[in-house]
Biopython code that builds the backbone (N, CA, C, O; Angstrom):
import numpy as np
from Bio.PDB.StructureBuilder import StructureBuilder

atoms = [
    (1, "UNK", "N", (79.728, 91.181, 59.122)),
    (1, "UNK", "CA", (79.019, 90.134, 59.807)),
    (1, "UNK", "C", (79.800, 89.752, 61.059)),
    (1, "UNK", "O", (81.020, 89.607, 60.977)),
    (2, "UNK", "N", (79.029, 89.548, 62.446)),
    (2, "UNK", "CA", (80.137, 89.432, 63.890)),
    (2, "UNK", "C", (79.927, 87.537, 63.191)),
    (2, "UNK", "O", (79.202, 86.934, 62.400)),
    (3, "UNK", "N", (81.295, 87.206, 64.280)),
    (3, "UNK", "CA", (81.969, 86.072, 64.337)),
    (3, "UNK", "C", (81.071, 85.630, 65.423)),
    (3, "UNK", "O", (80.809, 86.198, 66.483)),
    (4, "UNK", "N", (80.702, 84.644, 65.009)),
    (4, "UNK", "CA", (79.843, 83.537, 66.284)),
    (4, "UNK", "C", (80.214, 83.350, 67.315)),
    (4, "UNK", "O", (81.386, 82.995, 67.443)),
    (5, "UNK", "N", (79.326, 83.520, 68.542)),
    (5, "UNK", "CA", (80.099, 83.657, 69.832)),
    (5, "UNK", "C", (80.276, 81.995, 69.845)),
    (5, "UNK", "O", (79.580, 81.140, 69.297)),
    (6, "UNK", "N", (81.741, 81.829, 70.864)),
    (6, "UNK", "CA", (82.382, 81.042, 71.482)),
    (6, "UNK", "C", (81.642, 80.478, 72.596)),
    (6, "UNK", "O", (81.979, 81.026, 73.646)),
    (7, "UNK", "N", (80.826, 79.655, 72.739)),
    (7, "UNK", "CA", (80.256, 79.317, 73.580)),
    (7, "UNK", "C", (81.456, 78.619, 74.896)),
    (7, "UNK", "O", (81.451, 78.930, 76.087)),
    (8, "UNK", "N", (82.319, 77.711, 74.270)),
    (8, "UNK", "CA", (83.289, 77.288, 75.447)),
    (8, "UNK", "C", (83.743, 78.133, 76.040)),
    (8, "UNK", "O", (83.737, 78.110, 77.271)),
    (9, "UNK", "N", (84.406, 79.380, 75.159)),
    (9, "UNK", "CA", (84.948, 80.411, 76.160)),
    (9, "UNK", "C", (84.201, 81.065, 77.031)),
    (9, "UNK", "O", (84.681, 81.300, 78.140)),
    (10, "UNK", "N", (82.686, 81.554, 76.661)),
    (10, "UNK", "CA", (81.953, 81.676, 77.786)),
    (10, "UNK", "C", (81.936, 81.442, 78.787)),
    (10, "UNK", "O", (82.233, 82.027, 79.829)),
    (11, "UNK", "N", (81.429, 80.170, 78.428)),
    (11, "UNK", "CA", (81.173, 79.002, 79.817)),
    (11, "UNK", "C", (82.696, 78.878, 80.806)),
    (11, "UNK", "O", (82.669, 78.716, 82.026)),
    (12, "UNK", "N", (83.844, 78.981, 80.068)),
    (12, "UNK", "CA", (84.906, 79.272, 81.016)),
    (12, "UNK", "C", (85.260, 80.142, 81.469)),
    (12, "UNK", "O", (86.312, 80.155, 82.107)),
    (13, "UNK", "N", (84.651, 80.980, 81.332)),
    (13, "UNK", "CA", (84.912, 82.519, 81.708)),
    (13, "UNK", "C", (83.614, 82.726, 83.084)),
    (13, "UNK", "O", (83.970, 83.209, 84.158)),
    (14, "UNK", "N", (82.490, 82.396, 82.907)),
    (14, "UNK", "CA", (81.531, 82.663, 83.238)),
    (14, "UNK", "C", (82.040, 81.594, 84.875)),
    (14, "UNK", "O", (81.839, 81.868, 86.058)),
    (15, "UNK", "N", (82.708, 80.415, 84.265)),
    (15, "UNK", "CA", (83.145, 79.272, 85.422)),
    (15, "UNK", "C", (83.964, 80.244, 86.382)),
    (15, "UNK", "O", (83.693, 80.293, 87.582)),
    (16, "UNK", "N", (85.061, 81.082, 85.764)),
    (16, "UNK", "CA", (85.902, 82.003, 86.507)),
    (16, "UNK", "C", (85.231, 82.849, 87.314)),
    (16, "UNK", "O", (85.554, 83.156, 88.462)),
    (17, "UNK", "N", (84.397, 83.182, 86.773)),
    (17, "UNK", "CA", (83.823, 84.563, 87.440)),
    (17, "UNK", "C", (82.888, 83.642, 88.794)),
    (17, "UNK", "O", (83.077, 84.173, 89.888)),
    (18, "UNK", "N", (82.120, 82.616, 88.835)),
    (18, "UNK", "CA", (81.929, 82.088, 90.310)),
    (18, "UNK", "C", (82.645, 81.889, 90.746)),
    (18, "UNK", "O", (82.553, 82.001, 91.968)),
    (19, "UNK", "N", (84.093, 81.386, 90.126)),
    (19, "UNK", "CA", (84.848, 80.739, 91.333)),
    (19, "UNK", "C", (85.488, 82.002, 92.014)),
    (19, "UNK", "O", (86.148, 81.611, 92.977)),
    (20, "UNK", "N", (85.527, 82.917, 91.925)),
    (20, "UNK", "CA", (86.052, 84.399, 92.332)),
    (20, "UNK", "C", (84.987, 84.594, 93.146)),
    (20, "UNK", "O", (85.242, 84.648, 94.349)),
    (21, "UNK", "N", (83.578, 84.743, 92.718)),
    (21, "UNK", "CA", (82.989, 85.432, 93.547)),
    (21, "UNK", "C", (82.772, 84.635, 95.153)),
    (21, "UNK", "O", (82.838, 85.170, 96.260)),
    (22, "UNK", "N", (82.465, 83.011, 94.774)),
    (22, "UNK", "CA", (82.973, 82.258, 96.014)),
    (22, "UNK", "C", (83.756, 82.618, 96.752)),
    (22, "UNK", "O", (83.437, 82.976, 97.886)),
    (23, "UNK", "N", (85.292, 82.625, 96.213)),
    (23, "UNK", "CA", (86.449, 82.882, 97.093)),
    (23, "UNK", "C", (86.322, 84.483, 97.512)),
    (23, "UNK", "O", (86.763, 84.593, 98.656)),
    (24, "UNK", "N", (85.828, 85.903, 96.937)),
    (24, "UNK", "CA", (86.368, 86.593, 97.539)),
    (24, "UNK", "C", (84.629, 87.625, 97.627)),
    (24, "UNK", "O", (84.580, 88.839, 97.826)),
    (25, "UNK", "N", (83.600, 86.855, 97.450)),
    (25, "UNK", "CA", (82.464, 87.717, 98.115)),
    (25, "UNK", "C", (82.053, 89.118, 96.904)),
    (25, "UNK", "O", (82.750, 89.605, 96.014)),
    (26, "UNK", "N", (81.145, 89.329, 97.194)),
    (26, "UNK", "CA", (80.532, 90.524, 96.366)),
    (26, "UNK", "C", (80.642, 91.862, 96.946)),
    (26, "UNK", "O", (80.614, 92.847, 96.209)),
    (27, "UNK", "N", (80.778, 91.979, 98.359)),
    (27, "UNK", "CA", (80.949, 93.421, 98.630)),
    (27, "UNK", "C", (82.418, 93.906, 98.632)),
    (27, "UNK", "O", (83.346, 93.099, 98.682)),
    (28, "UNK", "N", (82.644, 95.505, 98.566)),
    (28, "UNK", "CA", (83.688, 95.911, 97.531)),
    (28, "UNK", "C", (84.227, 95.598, 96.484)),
    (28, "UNK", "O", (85.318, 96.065, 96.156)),
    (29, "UNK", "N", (83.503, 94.679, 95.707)),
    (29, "UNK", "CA", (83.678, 94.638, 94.587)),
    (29, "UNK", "C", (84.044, 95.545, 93.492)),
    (29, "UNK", "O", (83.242, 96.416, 93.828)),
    (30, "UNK", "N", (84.488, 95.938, 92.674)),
    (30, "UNK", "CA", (85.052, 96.733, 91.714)),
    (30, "UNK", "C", (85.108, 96.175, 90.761)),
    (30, "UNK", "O", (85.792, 95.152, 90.756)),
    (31, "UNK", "N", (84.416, 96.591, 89.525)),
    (31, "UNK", "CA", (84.510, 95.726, 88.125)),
    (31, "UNK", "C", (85.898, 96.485, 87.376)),
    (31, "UNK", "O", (86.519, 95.961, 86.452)),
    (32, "UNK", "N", (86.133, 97.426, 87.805)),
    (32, "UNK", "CA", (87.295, 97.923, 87.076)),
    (32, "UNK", "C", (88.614, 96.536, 87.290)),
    (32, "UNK", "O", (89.016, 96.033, 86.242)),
    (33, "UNK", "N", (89.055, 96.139, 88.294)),
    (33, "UNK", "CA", (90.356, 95.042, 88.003)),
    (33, "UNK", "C", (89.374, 93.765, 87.812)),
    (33, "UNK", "O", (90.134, 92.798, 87.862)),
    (34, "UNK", "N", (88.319, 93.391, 87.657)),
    (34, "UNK", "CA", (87.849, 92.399, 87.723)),
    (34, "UNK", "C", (88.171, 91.144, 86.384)),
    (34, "UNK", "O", (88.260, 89.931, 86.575)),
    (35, "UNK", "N", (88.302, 91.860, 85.046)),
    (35, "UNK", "CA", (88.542, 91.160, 84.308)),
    (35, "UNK", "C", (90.105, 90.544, 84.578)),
    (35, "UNK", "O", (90.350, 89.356, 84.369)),
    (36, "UNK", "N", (91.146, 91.516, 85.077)),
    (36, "UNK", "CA", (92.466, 91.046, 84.876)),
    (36, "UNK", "C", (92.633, 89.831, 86.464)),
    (36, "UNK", "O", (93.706, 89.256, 86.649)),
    (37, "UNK", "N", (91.506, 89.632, 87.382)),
    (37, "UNK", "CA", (91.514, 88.589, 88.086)),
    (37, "UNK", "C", (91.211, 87.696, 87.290)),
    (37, "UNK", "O", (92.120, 86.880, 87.135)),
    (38, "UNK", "N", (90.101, 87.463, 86.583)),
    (38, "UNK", "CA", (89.764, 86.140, 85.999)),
    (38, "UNK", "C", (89.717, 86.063, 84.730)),
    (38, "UNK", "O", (88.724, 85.797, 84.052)),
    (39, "UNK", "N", (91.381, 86.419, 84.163)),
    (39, "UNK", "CA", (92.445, 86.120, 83.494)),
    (39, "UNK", "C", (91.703, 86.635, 82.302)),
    (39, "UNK", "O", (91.726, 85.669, 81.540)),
    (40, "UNK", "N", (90.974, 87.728, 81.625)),
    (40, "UNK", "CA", (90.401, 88.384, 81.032)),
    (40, "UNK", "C", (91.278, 89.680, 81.000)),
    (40, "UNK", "O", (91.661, 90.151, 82.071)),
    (41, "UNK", "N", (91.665, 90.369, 79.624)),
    (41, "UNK", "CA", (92.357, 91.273, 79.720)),
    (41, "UNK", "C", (91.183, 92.369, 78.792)),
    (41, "UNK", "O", (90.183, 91.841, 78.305)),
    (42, "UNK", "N", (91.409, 93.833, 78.623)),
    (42, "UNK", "CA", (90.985, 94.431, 78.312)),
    (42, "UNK", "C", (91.403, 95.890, 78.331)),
    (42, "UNK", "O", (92.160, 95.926, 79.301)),
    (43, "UNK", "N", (91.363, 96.820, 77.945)),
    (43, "UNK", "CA", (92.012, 97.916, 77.719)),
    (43, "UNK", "C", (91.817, 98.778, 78.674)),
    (43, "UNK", "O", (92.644, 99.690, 78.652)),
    (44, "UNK", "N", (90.567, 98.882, 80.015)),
    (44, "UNK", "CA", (90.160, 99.340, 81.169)),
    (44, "UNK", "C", (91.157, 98.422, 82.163)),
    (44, "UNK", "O", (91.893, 99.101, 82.880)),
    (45, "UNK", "N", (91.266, 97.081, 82.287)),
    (45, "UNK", "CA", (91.317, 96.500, 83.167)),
    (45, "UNK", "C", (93.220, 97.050, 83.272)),
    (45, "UNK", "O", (93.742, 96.718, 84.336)),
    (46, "UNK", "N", (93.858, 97.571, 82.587)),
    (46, "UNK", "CA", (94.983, 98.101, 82.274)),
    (46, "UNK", "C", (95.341, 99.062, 83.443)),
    (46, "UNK", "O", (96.189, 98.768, 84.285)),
    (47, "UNK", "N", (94.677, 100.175, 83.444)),
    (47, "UNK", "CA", (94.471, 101.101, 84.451)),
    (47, "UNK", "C", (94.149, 101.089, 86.167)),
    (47, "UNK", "O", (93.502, 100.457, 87.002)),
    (48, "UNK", "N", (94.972, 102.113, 86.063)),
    (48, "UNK", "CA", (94.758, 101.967, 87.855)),
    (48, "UNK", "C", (93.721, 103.355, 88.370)),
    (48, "UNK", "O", (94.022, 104.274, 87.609)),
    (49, "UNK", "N", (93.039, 103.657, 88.992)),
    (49, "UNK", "CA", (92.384, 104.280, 89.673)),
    (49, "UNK", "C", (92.751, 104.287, 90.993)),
    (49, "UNK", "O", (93.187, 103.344, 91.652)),
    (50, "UNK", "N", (92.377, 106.333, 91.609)),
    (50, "UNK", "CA", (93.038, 107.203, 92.830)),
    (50, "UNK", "C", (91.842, 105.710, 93.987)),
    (50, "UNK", "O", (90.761, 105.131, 93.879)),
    (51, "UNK", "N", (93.086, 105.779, 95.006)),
    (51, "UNK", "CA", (92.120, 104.935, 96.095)),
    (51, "UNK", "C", (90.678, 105.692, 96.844)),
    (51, "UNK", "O", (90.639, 106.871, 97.197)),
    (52, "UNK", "N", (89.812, 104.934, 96.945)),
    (52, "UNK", "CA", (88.636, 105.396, 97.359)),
    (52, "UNK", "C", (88.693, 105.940, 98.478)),
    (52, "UNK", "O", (89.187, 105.231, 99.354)),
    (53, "UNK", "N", (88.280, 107.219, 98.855)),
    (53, "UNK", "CA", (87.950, 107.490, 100.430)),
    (53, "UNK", "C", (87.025, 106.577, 101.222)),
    (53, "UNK", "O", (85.946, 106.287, 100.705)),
    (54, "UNK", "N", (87.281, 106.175, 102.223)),
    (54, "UNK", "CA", (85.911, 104.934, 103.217)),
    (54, "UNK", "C", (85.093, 106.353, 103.797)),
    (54, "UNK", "O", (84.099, 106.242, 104.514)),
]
sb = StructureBuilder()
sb.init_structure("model")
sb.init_model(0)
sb.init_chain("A")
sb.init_seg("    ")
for serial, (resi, resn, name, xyz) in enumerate(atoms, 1):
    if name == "N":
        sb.init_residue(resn, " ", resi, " ")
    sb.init_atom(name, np.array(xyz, "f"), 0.0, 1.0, " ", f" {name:<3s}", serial, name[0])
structure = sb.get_structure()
């Protein structure tokens, strides 16, 4: 049986994720480091990836 979602943590998480997108905009965005900005860790967000060609 899953464990009942956390609604506070949501909502604080979800608070993080505008206040980021405010401060730093949606284009080039990358969801790969995105969790370890708004203090969300995860087993992807670990990793680094080769820099993109422009």
């Amino acid at each position: 049986m899953p464990r009942p979602p956390d609604l506070a943590k949501r909502r604080q998480l979800l608070e993080r994720i505008h206040d980021y997108v405010i401060r730093n905009g949606l284009s080039g965005l990358s969801l790969r480091p995105s969790p370890r900005n708004w203090g969300r860790a995860t087993a992807c967000s670990s990793t680094t990836s080769a820099p993109r060609n422009a």
